[in-house]
C-alpha positions as CSV (number, residue, x, y, z in Angstrom):
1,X,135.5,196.0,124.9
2,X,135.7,192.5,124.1
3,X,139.2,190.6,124.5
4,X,140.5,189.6,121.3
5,X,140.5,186.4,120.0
6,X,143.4,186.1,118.1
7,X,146.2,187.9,118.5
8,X,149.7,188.4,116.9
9,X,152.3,189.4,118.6
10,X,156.2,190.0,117.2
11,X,155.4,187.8,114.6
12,X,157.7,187.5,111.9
13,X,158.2,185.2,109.1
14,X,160.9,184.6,106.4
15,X,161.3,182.1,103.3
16,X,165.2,181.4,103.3
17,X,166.5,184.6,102.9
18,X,163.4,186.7,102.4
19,X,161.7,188.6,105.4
20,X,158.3,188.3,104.3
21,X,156.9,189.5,107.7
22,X,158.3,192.0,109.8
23,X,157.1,192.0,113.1
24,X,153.1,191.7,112.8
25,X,151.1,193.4,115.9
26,X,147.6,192.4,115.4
27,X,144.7,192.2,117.5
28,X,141.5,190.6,115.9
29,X,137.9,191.0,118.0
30,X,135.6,188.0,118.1
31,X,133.1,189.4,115.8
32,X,135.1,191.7,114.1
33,X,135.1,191.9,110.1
34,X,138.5,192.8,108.8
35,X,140.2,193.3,104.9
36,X,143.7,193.1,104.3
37,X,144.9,194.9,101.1
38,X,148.1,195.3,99.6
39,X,150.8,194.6,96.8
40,X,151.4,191.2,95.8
41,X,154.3,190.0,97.8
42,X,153.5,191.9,100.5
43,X,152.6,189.0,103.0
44,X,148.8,189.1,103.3
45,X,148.5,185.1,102.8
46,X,150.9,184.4,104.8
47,X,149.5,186.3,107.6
48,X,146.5,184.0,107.5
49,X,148.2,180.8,106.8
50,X,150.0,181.0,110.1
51,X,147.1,181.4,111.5
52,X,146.0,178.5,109.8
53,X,148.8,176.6,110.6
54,X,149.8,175.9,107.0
55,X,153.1,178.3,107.6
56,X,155.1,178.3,110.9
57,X,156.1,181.7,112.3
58,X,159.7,182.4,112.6
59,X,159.6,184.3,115.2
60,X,157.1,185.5,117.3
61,X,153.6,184.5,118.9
62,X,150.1,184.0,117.8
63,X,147.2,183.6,120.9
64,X,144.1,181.8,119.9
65,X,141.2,182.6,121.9
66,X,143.9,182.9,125.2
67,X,145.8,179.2,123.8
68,X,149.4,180.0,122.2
69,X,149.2,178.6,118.8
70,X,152.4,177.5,118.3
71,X,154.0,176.7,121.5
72,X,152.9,174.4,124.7
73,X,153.7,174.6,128.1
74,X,156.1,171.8,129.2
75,X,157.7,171.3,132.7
76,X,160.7,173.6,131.8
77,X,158.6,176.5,129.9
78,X,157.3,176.9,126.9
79,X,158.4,174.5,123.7
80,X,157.1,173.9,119.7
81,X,153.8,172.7,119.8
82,X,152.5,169.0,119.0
83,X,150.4,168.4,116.0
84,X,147.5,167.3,118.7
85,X,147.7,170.7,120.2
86,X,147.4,172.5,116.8
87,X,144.7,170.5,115.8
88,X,143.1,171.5,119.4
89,X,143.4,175.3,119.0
90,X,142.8,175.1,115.1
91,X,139.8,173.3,115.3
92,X,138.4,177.2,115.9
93,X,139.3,178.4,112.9
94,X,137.7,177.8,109.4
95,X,139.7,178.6,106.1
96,X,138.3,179.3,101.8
97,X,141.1,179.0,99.8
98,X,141.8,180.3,96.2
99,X,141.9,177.6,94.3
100,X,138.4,175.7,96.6
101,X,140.8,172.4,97.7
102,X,137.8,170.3,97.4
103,X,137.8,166.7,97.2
104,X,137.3,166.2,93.2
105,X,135.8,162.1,93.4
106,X,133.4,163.2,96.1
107,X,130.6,164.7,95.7
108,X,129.6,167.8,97.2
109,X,127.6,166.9,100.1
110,X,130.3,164.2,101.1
111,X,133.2,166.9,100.7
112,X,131.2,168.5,103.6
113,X,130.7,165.4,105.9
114,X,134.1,164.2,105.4
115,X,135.8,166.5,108.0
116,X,132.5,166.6,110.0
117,X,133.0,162.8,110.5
118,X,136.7,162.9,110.8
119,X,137.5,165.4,112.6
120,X,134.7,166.2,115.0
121,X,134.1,162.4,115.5
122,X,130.2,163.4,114.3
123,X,127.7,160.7,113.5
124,X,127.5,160.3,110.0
125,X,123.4,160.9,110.1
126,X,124.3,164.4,111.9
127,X,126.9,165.5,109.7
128,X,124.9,164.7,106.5
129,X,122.2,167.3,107.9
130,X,124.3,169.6,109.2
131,X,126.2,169.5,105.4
132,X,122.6,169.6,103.9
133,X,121.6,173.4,105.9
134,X,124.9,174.4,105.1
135,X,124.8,174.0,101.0
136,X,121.5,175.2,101.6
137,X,122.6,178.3,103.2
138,X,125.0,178.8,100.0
139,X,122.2,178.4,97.5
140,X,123.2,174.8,96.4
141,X,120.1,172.5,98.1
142,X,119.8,171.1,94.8
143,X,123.3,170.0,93.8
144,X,124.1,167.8,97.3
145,X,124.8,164.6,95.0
146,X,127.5,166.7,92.0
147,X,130.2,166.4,92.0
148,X,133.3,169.6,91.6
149,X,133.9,169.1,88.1
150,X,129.9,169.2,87.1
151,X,130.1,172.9,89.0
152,X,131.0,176.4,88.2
153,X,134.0,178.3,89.6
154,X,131.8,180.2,91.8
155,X,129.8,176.9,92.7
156,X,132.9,175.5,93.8
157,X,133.9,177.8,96.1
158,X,130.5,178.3,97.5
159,X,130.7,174.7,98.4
160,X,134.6,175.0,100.4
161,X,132.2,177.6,102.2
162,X,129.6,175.6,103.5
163,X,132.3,173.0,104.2
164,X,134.1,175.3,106.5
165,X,130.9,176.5,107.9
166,X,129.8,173.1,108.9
167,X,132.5,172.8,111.4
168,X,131.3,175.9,113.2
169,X,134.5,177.9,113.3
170,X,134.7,181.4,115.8
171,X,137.2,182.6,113.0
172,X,137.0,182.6,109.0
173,X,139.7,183.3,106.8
174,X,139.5,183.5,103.0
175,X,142.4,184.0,101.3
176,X,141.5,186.1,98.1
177,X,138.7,183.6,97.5
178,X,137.5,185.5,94.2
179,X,140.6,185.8,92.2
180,X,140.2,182.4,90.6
181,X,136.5,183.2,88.8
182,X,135.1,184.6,85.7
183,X,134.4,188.1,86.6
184,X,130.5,187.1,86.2
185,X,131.2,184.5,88.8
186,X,132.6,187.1,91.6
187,X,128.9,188.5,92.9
188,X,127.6,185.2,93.8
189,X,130.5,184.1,95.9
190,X,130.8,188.1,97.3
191,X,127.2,187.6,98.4
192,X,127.8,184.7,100.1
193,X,130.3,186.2,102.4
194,X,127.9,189.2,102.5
195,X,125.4,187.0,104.6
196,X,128.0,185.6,106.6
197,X,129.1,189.0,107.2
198,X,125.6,190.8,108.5
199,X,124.5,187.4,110.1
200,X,127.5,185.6,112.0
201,X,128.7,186.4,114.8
202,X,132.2,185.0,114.0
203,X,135.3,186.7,113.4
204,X,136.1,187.0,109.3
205,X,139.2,188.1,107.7
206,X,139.2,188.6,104.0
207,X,142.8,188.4,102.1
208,X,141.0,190.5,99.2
209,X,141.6,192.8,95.6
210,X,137.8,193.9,96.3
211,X,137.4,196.9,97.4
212,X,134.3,198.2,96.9
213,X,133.3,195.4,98.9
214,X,135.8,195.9,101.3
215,X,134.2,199.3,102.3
216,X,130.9,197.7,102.3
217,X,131.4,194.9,104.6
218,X,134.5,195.0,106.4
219,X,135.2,197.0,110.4
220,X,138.7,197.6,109.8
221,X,140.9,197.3,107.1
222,X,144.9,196.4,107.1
223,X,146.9,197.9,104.0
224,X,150.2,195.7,104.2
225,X,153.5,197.1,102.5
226,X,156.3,194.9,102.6
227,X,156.0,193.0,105.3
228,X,154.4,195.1,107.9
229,X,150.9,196.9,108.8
230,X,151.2,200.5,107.0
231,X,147.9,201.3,108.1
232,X,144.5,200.2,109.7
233,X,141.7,201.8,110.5
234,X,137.7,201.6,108.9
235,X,137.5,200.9,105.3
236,X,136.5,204.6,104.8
237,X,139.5,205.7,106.3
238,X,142.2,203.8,104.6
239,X,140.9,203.0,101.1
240,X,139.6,207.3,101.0
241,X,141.2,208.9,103.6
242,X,144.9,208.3,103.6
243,X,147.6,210.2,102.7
244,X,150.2,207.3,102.8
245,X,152.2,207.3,99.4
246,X,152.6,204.1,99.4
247,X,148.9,203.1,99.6
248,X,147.8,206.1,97.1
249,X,150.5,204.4,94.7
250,X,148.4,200.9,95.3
251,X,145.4,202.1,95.3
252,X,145.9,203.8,91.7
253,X,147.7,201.1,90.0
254,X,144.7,198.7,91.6
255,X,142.6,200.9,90.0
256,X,144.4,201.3,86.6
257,X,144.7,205.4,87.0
């Protein structure tokens, strides 16, 4: 079996007074496709924005492909890590938000060579190309010089797709990346991440209310309940199988029963 590349260990986090995470155990496999479901509140965004490095863990340890996230060695152990050597062990890991985050006075094709050239020091001819493959790949070849606001929801967050893409991460989050469309908008984008899912080797995890898509696409799926895993396992097994309470509860109010 392959070693994981990222795991969780102990990690907890809190807002002020509220324990949002609870001691997270979590091992993810380097191709492997998971879902996390649950309540609102019940810290599946957070889990990925620590991993992201957009929320710090209070307590706790995340290992990115065998690099501690948030700590660095120093000559008397281990201390807080430096903004370099996030930015080091991030540069793995690729992130869709909600609410697409693009750049709204660039257009498309430039919101994808921005971090190309920035980032991964990338000659601008290069990164143009490599941005060019990638909106192809989302089914927007012919919208490289729009800009967001000429662009559907679903357009939009195609686009913060192929501008992830482009960097080549081993690991892709997306944090409930359909929750902000029209429901006619929702199948282009799930399709998307369909294709990513049967062709890329990368590891995904999808923050997601789908679940029908969820059981299509998705090795193992995390039903978190206040703060901590209630239970994993394949999508058939947790979304049709369990007997949990608290998941039956979810999974009818989800469902409007």
């Amino acid at each position: 079996m392959m070693e994981p590349i990222v795991q969780y260990k102990d990690v907890h986090k809190s807002f002020g007074d509220v324990h949002v995470l609870k001691g997270i155990n979590l091992d993810i496999r380097p191709t492997e496709k998971i879902a996390i479901i649950g309540p609102s509140g019940s810290g599946k965004t957070t889990i990925i924005r620590l991993l992201m490095t957009l929320e710090e863990p209070t307590e706790g340890d995340i290992i990115v492909d065998g690099q501690n996230l948030w700590k660095m060695e120093s000559g008397k152990g281990m201390k807080k890590a430096s903004e370099k050597h996030l930015g080091i062990v991030r540069n793995d890991i690729g992130m869709v938000f909600q609410h697409f985050n693009l750049f709204p006075h660039k257009t498309i094709l430039d919101n994808c060579v921005v971090p190309l050239v920035n980032v991964r020091k990338m000659k601008k001819s290069e990164a143009v190309e490599l941005s060019k493959q990638m909106l192809d790949r989302v089914g927007l070849g012919d919208k490289y010089e729009s800009y967001p606001t000429q662009l559907s929801g679903g357009q939009k967050q195609r686009v913060a797709m192929a501008r992830a893409l482009v960097m080549k991460p081993k690991i892709m989050l997306f944090d409930e990346v359909t929750s902000a469309l029209d429901p006619e908008l929702v199948g282009e984008v799930l399709e998307v991440i369909r294709d990513l899912a049967d062709n890329e080797d990368m590891a995904m995890v999808l923050v997601t209310h789908e679940m029908d898509f969820a059981l299509e696409v998705a090795d193992r799926v995390l039903f978190l309940d206040e703060g901590v895993i209630a239970e994993s396992g394949t999508a058939e097994e947790v979304i049709n199988e369990s007997d949990n309470p608290r998941l039956q509860d979810f999974l009818r109010r989800f469902r409007g029963e």
